[in-house]
C-alpha positions as a Markdown table, in Angstrom:
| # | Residue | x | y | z |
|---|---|---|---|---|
| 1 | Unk | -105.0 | 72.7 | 73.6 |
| 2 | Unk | -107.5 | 70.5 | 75.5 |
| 3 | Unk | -106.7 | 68.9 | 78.6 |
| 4 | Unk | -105.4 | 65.2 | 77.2 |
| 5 | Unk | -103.1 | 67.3 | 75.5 |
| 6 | Unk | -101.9 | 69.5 | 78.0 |
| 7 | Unk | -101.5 | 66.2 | 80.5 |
| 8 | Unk | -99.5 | 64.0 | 77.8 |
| 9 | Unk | -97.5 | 67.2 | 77.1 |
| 10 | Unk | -96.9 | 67.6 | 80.6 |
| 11 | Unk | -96.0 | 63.7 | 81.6 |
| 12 | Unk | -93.8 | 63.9 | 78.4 |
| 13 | Unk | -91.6 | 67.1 | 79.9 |
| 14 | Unk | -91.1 | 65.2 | 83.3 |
| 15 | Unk | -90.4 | 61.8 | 81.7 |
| 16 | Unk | -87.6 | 63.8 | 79.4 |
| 17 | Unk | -86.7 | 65.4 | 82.7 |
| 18 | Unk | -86.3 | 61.7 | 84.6 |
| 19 | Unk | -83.9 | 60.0 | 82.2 |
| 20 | Unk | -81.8 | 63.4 | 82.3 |
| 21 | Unk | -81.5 | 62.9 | 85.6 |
| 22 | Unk | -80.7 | 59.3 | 85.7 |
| 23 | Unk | -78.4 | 59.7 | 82.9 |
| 24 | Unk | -76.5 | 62.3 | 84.9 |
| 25 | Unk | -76.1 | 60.0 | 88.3 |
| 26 | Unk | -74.9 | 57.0 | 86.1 |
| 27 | Unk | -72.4 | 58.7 | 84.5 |
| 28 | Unk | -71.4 | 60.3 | 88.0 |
| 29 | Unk | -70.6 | 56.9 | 89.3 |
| 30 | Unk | -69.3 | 55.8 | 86.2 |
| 31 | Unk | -66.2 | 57.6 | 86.9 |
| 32 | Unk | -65.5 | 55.0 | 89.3 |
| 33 | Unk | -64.5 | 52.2 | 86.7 |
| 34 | Unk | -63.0 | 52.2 | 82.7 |
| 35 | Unk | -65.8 | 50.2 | 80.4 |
| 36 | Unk | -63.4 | 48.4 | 77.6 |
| 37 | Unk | -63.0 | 49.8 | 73.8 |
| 38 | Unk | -65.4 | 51.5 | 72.0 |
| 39 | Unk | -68.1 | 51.2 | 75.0 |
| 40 | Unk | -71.3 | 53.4 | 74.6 |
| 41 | Unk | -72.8 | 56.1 | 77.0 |
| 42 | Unk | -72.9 | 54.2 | 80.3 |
| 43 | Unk | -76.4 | 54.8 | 80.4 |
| 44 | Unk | -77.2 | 52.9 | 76.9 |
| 45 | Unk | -74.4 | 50.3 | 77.8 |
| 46 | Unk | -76.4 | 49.2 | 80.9 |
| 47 | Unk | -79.2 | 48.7 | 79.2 |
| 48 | Unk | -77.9 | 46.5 | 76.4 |
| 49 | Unk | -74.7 | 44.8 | 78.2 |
| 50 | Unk | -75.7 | 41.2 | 79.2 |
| 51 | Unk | -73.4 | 40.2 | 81.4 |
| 52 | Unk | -72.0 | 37.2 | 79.1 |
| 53 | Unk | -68.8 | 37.7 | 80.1 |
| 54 | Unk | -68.2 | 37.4 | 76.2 |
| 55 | Unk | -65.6 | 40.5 | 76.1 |
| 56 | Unk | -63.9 | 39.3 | 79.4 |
| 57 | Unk | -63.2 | 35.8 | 78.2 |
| 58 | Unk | -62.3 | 37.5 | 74.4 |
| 59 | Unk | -59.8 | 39.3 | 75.8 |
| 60 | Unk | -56.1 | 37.7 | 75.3 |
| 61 | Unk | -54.4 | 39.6 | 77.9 |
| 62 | Unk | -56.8 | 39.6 | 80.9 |
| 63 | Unk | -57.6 | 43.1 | 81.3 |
| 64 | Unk | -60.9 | 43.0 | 81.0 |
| 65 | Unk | -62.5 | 42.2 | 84.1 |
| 66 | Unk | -66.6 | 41.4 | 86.2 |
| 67 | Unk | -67.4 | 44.3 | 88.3 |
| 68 | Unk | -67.7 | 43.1 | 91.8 |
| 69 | Unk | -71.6 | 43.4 | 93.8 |
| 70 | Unk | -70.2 | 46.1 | 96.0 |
| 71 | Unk | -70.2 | 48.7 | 93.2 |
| 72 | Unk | -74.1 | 48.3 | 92.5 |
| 73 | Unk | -76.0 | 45.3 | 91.8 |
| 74 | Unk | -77.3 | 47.1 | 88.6 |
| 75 | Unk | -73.5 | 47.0 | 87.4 |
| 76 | Unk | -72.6 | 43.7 | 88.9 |
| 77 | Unk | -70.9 | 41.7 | 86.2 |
| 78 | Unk | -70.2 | 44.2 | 83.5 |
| 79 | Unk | -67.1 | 44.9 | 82.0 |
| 80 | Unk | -64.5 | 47.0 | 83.1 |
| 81 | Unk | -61.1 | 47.5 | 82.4 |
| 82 | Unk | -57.8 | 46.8 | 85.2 |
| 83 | Unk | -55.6 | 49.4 | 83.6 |
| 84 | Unk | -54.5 | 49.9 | 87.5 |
| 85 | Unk | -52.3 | 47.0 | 87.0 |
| 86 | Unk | -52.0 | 46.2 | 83.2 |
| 87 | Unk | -51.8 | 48.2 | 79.9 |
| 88 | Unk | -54.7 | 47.9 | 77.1 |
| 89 | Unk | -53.1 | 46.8 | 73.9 |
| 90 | Unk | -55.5 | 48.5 | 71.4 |
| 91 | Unk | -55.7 | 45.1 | 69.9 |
| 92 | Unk | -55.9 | 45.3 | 65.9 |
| 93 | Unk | -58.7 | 42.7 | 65.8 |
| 94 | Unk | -60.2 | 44.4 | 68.9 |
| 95 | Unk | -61.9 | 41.0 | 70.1 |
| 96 | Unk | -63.1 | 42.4 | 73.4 |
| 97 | Unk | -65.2 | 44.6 | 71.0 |
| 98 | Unk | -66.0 | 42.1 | 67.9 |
| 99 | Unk | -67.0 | 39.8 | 70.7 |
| 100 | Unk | -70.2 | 41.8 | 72.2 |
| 101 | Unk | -73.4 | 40.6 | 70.3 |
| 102 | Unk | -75.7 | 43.3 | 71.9 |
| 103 | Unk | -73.2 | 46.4 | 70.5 |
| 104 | Unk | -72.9 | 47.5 | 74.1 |
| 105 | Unk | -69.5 | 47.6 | 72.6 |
| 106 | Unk | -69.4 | 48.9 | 69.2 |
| 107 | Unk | -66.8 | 49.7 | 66.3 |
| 108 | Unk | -67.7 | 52.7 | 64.9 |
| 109 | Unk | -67.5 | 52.1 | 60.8 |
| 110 | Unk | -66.0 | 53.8 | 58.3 |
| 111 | Unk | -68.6 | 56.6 | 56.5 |
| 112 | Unk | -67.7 | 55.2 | 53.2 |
| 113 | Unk | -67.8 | 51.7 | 54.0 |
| 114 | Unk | -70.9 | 49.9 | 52.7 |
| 115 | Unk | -70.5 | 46.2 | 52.2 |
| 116 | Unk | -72.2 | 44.6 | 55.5 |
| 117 | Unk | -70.4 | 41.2 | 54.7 |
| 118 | Unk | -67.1 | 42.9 | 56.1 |
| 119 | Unk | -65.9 | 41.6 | 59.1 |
| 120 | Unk | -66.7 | 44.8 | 61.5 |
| 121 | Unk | -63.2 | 44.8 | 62.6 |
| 122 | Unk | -61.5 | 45.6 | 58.9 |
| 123 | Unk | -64.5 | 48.3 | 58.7 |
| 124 | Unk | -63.0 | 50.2 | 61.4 |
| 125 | Unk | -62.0 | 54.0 | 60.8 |
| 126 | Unk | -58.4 | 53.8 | 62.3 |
| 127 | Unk | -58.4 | 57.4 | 62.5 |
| 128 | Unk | -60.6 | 57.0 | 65.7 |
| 129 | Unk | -58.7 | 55.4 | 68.7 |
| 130 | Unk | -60.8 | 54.7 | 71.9 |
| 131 | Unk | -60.8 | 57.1 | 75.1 |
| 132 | Unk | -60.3 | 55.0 | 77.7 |
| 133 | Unk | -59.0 | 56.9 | 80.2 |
| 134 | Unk | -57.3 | 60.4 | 81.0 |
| 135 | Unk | -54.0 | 59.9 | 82.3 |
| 136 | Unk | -51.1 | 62.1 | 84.0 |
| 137 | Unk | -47.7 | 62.5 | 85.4 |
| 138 | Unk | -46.8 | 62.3 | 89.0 |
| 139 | Unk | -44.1 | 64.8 | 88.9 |
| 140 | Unk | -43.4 | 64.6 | 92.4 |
| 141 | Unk | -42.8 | 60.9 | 91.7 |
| 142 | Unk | -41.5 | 60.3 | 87.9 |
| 143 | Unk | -37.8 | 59.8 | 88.5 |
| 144 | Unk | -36.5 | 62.2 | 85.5 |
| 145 | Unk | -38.6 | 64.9 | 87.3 |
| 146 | Unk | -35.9 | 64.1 | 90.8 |
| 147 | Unk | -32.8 | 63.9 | 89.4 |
| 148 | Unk | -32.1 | 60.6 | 88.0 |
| 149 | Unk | -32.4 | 59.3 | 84.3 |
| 150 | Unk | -35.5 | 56.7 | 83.2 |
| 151 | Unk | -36.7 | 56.2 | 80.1 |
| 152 | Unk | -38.7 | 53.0 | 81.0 |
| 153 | Unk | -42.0 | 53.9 | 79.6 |
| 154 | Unk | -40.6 | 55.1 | 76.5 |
| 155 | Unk | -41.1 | 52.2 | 74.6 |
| 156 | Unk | -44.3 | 51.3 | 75.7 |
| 157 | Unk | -46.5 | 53.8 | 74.4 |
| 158 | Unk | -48.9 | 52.6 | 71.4 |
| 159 | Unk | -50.0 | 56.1 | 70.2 |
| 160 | Unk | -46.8 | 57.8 | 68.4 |
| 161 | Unk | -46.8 | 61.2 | 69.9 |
| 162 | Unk | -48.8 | 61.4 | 72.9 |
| 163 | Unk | -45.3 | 60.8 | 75.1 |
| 164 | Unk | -43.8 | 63.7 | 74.4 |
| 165 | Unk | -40.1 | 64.1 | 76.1 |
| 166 | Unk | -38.6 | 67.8 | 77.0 |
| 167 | Unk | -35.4 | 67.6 | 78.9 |
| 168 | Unk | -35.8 | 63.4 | 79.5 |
| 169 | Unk | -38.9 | 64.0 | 81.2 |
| 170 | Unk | -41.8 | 62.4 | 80.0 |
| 171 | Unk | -45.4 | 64.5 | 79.7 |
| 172 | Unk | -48.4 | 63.3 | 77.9 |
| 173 | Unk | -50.2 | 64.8 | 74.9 |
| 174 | Unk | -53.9 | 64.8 | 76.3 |
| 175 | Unk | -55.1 | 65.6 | 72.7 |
| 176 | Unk | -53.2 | 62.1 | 71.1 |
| 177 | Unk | -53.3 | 60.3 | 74.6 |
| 178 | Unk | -56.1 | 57.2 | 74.6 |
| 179 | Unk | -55.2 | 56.2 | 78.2 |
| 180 | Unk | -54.1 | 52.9 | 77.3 |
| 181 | Unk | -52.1 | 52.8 | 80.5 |
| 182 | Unk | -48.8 | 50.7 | 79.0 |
| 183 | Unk | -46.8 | 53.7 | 80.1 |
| 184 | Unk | -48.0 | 52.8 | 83.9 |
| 185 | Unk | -47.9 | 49.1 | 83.7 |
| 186 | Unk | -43.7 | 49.3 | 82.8 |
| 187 | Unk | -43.6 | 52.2 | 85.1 |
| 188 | Unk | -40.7 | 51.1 | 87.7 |
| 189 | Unk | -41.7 | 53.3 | 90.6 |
| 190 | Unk | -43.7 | 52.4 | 93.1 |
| 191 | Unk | -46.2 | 53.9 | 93.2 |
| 192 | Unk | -46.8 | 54.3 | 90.0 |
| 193 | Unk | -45.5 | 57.7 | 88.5 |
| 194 | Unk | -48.4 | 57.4 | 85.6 |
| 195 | Unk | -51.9 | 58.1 | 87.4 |
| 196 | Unk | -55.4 | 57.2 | 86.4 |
| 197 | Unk | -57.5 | 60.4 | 86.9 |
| 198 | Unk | -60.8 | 59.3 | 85.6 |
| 199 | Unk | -62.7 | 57.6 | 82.7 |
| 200 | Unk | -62.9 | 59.1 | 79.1 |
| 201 | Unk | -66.3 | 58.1 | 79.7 |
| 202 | Unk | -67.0 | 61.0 | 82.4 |
């Protein structure tokens, strides 16, 4: 090995080494906010989201929001979800996603699907829900787990299966669970017995 080889060897190792570390920080922080459906790696997604505000203004029921200056200028603008307050409805058309030009946001496509004149929304593989967020119980708080019946979130869920009841007290299936949040937003307590414990993401 001569010594150009060795050197571009070498500068290659510590520029793999770099963007492992970077990588790793970004997702770190990421855990901070919930990108919308279908989002790739935070890393990739900063680099290709544009800040059109495309997927926030596609988005019929206002969840998707601008990230504000004070988390980063290099995140400033970009999408994230308010499932604090409001549920994501896993809409069928998924317009938040179908909106994003740059595929910062991106359907994944059915194996078998090979016509590229489909709309990219009918060549979704259903079988695939987003992971949006990982949510749990506040026992200490749910009102079944203290005595007194509930039963408000019941309804809300989207996925069948991932509110599971034993004894009138709600738990959720982590394995079926997207983290939709519609269980919190009808969630009469306050606070809210449904908590947000991090993004999908992280």
């Amino acid at each position: 090995m001569d010594r150009r080889e060795f050197f571009r060897r070498g500068l290659g190792r510590v520029a793999e080494e770099a963007v492992q570390h970077v990588d790793k920080k970004v997702v770190e922080r990421a855990s901070r906010w919930i990108r919308p459906p279908f989002a790739i790696p935070e890393l990739e997604f900063l680099l290709a989201c544009t800040r059109c505000d495309a997927c926030i203004k596609a988005c019929p029921h206002d969840i998707v929001f601008p990230l504000a200056a004070s988390n980063g200028a290099d995140v400033m603008n970009t999408p994230a979800l308010d499932l604090l307050n409001k549920g994501c409805r896993l809409c069928e058309d998924w317009p938040c996603v179908t909106a994003c030009e740059t595929q910062a946001l991106k359907l994944p496509a059915a194996e078998d699907e090979t016509d590229s004149d489909t709309d990219p929304a009918d060549k979704l593989d259903l079988t695939h829900q987003p992971r949006l967020a990982k949510l749990t119980i506040d026992t200490e708080n749910c009102l079944p787990y203290k005595g007194p019946e509930c039963g408000a979130c019941a309804s809300a869920c989207i996925i069948e299966g991932a509110l599971e009841w034993k004894m009138e007290r709600p738990s959720i299936n982590q394995q079926k669970c997207t983290g939709c949040a519609m269980c919190r937003e009808v969630c009469i307590t306050e606070p809210k017995s449904v908590l947000i414990m991090k993004s999908a993401q992280v």
